[in-house]
C-alpha positions in Angstrom: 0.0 0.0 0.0 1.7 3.5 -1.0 1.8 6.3 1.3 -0.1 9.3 0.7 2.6 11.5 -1.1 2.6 8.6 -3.7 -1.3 8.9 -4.3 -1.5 12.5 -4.6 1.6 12.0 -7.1 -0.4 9.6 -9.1 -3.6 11.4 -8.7 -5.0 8.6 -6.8 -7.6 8.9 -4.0 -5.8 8.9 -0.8 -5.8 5.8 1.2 -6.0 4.6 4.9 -6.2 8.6 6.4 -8.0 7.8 9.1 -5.0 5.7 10.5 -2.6 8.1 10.2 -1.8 10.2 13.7 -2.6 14.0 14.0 1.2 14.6 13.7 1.3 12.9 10.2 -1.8 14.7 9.2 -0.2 18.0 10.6 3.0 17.7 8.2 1.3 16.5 5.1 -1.1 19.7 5.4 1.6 22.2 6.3 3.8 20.7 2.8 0.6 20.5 0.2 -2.6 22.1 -0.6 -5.8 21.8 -2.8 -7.9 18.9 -3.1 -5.5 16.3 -1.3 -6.7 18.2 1.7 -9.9 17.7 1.8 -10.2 14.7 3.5 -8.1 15.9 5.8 -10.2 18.2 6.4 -13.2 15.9 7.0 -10.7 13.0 8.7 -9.9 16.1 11.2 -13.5 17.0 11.5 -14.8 13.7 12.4 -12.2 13.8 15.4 -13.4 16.8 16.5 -17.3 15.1 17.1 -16.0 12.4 19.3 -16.7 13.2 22.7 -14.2 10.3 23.7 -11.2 12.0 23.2 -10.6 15.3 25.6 -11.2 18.9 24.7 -7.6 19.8 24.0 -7.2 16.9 21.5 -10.6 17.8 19.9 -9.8 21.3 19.7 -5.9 20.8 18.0 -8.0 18.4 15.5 -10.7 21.0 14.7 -7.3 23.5 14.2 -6.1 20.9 11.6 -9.3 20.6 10.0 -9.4 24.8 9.6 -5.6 25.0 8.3 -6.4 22.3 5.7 -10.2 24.0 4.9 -8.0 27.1 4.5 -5.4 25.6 2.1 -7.5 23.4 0.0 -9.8 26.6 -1.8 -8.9 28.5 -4.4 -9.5 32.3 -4.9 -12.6 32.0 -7.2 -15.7 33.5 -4.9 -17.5 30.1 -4.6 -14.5 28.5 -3.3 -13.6 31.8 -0.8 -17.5 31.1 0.6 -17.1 27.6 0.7 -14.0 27.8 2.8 -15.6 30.1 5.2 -18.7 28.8 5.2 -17.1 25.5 6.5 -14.8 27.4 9.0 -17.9 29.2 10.2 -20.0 26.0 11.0 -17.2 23.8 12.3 -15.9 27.3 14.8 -19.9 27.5 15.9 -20.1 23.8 16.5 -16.8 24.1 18.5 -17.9 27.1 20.6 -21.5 25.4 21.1 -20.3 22.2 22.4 -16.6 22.3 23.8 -17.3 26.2 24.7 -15.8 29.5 23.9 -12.5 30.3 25.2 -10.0 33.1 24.3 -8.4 32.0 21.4 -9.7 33.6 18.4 -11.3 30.9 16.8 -13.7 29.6 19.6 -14.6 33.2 20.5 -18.1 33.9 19.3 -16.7 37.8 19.2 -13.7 37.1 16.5 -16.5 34.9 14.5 -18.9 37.4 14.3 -16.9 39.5 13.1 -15.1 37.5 10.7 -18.5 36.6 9.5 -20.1 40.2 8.9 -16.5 40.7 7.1 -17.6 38.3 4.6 -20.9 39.4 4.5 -20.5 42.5 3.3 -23.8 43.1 2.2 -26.6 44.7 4.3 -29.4 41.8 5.3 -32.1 44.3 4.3 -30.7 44.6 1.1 -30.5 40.7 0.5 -34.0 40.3 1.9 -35.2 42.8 -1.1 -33.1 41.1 -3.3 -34.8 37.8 -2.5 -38.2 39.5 -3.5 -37.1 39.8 -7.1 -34.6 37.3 -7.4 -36.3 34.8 -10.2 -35.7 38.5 -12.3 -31.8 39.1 -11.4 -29.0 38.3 -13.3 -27.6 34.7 -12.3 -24.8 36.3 -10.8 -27.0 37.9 -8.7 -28.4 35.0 -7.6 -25.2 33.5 -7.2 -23.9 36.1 -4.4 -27.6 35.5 -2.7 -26.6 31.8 -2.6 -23.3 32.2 -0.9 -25.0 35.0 1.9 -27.2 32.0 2.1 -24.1 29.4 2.5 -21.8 32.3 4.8 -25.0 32.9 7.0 -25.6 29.2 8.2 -24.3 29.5 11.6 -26.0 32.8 12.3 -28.6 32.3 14.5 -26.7 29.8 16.5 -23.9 32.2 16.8 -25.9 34.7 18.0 -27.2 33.0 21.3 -23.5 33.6 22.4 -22.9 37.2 21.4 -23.3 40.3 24.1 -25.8 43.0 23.4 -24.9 45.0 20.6 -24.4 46.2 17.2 -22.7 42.6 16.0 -25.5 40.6 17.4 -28.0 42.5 15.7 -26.3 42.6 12.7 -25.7 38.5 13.0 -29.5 38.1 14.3 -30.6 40.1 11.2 -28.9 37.6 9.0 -30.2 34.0 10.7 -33.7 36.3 10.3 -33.2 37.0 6.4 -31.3 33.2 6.2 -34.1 31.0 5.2 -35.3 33.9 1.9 -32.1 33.3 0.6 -31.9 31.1 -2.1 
């Protein structure tokens, strides 16, 4: 059986990942990126859901499964709101189930705002949009559909945000969410 170098090499499908240790994972994604990363990526993310292994082991698997979310996208828009939108559910996941803490990936703060960043429309505006959307431009309907994908995570984000202008602004998108196409 090859390692994994050899089948992304070959343009294989990668074998056996879910033997491998977090330290192996770690190095392979630090020395490639695109699609070989993916499972990775969902390898990390399945680690993270096991409530067998301690917080600090499920939290250094959910950082592996953001650093290889993060490398494996391109720069085209879809893939830009795909990354996020995966980074977004698997931080709000984190934060609702192993907690917030202060690093800026589990604080529901640093997500927010990394969230309205890429969301940089207003949720009014996309609700209006929605109104008339079987008229727009498929483009249109495009950026509708990643503010859909980006805005998953909203309204359970916003059960841990303070009082304030980023809750609102989070509430007003899990409100507008489900008009979205």
């Amino acid at each position: 059986m090859g390692t994994m170098q050899e089948d992304v090499r070959r343009g294989r499908p990668i074998r056996d990942l879910g033997d491998w240790t977090i330290d192996r994972l770690e190095a392979f994604t630090a020395a490639h990126d695109g699609e070989a990363l993916e499972q990775v990526r969902v390898v990390a993310q399945s680690h993270v859901y096991r409530s067998g292994e301690p917080r600090p082991a499920r939290l250094r698997w959910a950082k592996l499964s953001l650093l290889a979310n993060e490398r494996l996208h391109g720069d085209d828009p879809w893939e830009q709101a795909r990354m996020a939108g995966q980074a977004f559910a698997l931080r709000t996941w984190v934060i609702e189930h192993l907690g917030p803490d202060a690093d800026p990936d589990w604080d529901p703060a640093v997500l927010a705002a990394d969230t309205l960043a890429a969301l940089p429309a207003d949720p009014d505006d996309a609700r209006a949009r929605c109104a008339g959307r079987r008229d727009l431009p498929v483009e249109h309907i495009g950026e509708l559909r990643r503010q859909k994908n980006l805005s998953a995570h909203a309204s359970r984000l916003a059960a841990f945000l303070r009082p304030g202008a980023a809750k609102d602004r989070i509430a007003a998108w899990a409100a507008v969410h489900n008009l979205l196409p």
